[in-house]
C-alpha positions in Angstrom: 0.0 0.0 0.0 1.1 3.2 -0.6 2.4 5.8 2.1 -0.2 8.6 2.4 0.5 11.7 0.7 1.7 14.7 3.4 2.3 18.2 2.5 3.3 20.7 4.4 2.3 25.2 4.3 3.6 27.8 5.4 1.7 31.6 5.9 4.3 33.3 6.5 3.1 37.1 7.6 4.8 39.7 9.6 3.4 39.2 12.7 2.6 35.0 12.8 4.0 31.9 10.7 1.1 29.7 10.6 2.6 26.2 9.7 0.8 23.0 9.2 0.8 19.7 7.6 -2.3 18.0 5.9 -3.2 14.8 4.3 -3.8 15.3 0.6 -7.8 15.4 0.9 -7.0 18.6 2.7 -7.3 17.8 6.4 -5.0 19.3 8.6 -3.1 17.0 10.9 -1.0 19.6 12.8 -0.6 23.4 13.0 1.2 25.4 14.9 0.9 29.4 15.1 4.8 31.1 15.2 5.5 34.7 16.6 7.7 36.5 13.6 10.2 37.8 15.8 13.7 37.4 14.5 14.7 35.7 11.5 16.8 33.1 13.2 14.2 32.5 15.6 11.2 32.2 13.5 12.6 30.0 10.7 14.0 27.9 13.0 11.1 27.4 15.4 8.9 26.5 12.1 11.4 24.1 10.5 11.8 22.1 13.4 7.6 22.2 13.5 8.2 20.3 10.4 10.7 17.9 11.3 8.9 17.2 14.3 5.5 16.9 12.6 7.5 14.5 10.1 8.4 12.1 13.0 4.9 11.6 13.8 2.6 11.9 10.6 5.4 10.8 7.9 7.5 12.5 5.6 6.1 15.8 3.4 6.2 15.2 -0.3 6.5 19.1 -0.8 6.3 22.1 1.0 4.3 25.4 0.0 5.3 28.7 1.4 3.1 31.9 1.1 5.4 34.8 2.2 4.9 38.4 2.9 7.8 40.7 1.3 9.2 41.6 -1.1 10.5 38.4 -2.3 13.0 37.5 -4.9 11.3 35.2 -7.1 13.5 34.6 -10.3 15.0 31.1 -10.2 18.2 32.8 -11.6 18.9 35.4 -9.8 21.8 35.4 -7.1 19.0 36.5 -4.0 16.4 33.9 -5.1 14.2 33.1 -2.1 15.4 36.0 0.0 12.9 38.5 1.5 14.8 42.4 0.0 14.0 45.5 0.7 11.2 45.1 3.5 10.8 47.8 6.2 10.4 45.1 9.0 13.5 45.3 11.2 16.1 42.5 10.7 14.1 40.9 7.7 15.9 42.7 4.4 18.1 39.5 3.0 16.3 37.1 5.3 17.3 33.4 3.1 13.7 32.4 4.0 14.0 29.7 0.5 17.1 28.8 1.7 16.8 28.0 5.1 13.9 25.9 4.5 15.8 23.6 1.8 19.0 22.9 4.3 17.0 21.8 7.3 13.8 19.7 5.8 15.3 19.1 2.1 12.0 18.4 0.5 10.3 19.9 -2.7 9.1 23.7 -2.3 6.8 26.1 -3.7 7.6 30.0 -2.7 5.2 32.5 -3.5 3.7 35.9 -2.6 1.6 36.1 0.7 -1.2 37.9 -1.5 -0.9 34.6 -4.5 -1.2 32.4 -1.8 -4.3 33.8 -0.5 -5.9 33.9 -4.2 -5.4 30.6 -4.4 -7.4 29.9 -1.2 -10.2 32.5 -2.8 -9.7 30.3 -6.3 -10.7 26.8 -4.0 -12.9 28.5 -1.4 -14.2 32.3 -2.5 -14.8 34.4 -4.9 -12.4 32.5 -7.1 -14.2 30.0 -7.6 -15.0 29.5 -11.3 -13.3 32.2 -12.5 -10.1 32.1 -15.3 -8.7 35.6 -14.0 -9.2 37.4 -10.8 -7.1 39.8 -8.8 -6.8 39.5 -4.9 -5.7 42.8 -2.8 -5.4 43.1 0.1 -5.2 46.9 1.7 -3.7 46.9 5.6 0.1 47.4 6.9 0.7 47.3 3.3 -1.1 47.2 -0.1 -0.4 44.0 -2.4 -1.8 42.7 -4.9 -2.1 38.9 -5.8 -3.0 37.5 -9.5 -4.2 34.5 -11.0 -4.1 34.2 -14.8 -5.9 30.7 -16.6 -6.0 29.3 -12.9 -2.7 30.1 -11.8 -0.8 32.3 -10.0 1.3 35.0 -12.3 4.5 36.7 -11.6 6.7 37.3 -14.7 9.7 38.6 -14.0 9.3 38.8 -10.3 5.8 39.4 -8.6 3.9 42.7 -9.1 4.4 45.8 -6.9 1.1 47.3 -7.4 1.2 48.7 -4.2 3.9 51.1 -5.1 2.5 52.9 -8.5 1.6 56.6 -8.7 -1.6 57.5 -8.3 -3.6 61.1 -9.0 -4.4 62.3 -5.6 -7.9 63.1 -4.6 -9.6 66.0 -4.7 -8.7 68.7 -2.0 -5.5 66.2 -1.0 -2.7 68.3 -1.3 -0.4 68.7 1.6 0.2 64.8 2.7 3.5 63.8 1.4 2.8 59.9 1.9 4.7 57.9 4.1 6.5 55.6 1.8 9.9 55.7 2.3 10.6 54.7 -0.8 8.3 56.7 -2.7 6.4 59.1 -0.6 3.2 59.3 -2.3 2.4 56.4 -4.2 -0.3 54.2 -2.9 1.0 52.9 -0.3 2.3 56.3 0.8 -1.3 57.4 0.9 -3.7 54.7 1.5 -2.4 51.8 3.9 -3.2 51.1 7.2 0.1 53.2 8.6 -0.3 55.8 6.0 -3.8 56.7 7.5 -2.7 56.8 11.0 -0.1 59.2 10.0 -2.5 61.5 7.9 -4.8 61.5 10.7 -3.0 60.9 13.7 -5.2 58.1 15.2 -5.0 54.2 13.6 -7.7 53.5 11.2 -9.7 51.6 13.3 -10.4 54.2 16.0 -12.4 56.4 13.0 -15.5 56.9 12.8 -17.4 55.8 9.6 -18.4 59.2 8.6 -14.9 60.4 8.7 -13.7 62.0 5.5 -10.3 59.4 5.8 -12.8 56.7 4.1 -14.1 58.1 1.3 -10.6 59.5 0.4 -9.2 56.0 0.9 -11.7 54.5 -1.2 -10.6 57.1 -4.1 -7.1 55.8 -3.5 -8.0 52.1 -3.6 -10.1 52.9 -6.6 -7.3 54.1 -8.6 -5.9 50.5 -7.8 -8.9 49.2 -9.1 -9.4 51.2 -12.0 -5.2 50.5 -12.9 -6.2 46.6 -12.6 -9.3 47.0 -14.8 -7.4 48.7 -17.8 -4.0 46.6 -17.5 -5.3 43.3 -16.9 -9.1 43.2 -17.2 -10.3 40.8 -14.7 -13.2 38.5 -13.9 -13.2 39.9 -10.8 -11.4 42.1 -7.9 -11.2 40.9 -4.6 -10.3 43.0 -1.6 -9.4 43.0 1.6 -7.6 43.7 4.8 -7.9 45.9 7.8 -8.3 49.0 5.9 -11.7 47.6 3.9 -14.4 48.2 6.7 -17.6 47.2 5.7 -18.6 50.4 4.3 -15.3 51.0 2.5 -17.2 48.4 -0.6 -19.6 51.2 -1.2 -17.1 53.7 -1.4 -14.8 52.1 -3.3 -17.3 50.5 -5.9 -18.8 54.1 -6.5 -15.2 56.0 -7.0 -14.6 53.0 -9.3 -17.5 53.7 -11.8 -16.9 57.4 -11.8 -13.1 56.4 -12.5 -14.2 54.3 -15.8 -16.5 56.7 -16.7 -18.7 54.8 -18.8 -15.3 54.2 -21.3 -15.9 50.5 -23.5 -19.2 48.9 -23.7 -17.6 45.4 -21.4 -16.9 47.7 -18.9 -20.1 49.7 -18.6 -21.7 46.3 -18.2 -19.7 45.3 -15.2 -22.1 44.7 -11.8 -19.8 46.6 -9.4 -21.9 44.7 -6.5 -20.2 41.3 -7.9 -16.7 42.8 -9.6 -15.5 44.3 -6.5 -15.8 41.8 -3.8 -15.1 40.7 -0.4 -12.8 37.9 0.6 -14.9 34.6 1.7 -12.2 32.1 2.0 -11.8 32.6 5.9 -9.0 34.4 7.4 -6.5 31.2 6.8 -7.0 31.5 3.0 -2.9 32.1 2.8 -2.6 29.0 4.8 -5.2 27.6 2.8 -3.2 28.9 -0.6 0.3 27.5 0.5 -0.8 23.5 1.2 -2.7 24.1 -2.0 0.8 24.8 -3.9 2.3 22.4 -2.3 -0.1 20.0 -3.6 -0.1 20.7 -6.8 3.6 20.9 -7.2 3.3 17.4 -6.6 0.1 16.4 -7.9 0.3 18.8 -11.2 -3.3 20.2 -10.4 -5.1 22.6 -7.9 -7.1 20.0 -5.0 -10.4 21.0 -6.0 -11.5 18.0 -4.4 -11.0 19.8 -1.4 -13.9 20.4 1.4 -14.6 23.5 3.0 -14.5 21.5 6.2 -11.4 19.4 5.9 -9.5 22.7 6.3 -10.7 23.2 10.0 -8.1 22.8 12.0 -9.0 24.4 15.5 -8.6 21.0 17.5 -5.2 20.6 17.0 -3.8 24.2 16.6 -1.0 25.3 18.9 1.4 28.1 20.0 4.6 29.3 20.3 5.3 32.3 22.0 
């Protein structure tokens, strides 16, 4: 009889590493929730998760990781696997790829935090069905994840969408943005850090009729509107701490007025259904990574997977 297929995913965000290993129907057999504190400490405590998880469920066929970043993706190039030029302390250089293949040796997939979580919208979500979608998520940062004929796209390396220019709102004149890199791209002016600077109180503590949101929703409109031109998808997902509830309204509203009524498939687009919230679950970059790890091995997405299988909450654990 053959040994039961065991893959192993990694969420790897700048706060937790959610880790786990599941059986290939999707079940989880382990997890473990890992405080991203220093890279030594982090990557260790999450590959000897794995080693340790190996000892008592078998050995992992492959390994997916779903990383925040920015990440060197190009096989070729001489930083492949690294985390570069993030602004979280001690992380810039971080050989996340590399670590990984010394101590548990196994097949790996590495991929962009916001991919990963597409591909958990693509099994579970709004994904579902659809040939070309766009995941973003708007919060410490702004990225955007995309999945082109069912898969996720990087070219060269994965997109920075987070960083182009964008024309400011109306009346928004004096804010420099708090990029470092780029002062007042959209990033500089729309994420989660970005408001608390304009504002002087985090995003969270204002109210819904403050004028932050519907200036934010311009801003994460021009994203939109950038996404609907360049790459025309099936469908926009956003999310993160930044998207209240009532943001959607906003946001679809400074949408249309940014298309303005330009090419007869876009005046037909529902803005109800093309801008959309994520319905995945909050683990949908966990969900994402044991979903590339699959089918690295397998050679296809597990859309045999249940919603269900992927509950995991009587054997998560923590590290702190």
């Amino acid at each position: 009889m053959a040994s039961p297929l065991i893959i192993g995913g990694i969420e790897a965000g700048g706060t937790k590493f959610l880790c786990g290993v599941a059986r290939e129907d999707g079940a989880i057999l382990e997890e473990i929730r890992i405080p991203t504190t220093t890279p030594v400490q982090t990557l260790t405590a999450a590959s000897d998760f794995f080693t340790q998880a190996a000892e008592r469920h078998g050995p992992m066929a492959a390994l997916g990781i779903g990383s925040f970043g920015p990440l060197s993706l190009r096989a070729t190039a001489s930083d492949y696997g690294r985390i570069t030029s993030t602004p979280k302390p001690g992380w810039p250089g971080a050989d996340l790829l590399g670590h990984f293949r010394r101590t548990l040796g196994v097949p790996m997939v590495l991929d962009t935090d916001v991919n990963a979580a597409a591909v958990g919208e693509l099994l579970f979500g709004g994904g579902r069905g659809l040939d070309t979608f766009c995941y973003v998520t708007v919060g410490t940062g702004i990225g955007v994840g995309l999945l082109i004929n069912g898969a996720p796209h990087n070219g060269a390396n994965h997109p920075e969408a987070g960083h182009i220019r964008v024309v400011r709102a109306d009346g928004d004149t004096d804010f420099p943005g708090s990029c470092p890199y780029h002062g007042d791209c959209l990033e500089g002016m729309a994420r989660g850090p970005a408001m608390r600077v304009r504002w002087g109180v985090p995003a969270e503590d204002l109210s819904d009729a403050h004028p932050a949101w519907p200036m934010a929703a311009h801003y994460v409109a021009e994203l939109c509107a950038s996404l609907t031109y360049t790459l025309r998808p099936d469908r926009i997902i956003v999310g993160g701490g930044v998207m209240r509830p009532h943001m959607y309204g906003l946001v679809r509203e400074a949408l249309v007025r940014k298309l303005a009524g330009y090419d007869a498939s876009l005046r037909e687009l529902d803005p109800t259904d093309y801008i959309a919230r994520p319905s995945a679950g909050s683990s949908a970059g966990f969900t994402g990574a044991l979903a590339l790890a699959y089918r690295h091995v397998a050679g296809r997405w597990p859309m045999h997977w249940a919603v269900g299988a992927l509950d995991s909450s009587k054997t998560e654990s923590l590290i702190s």
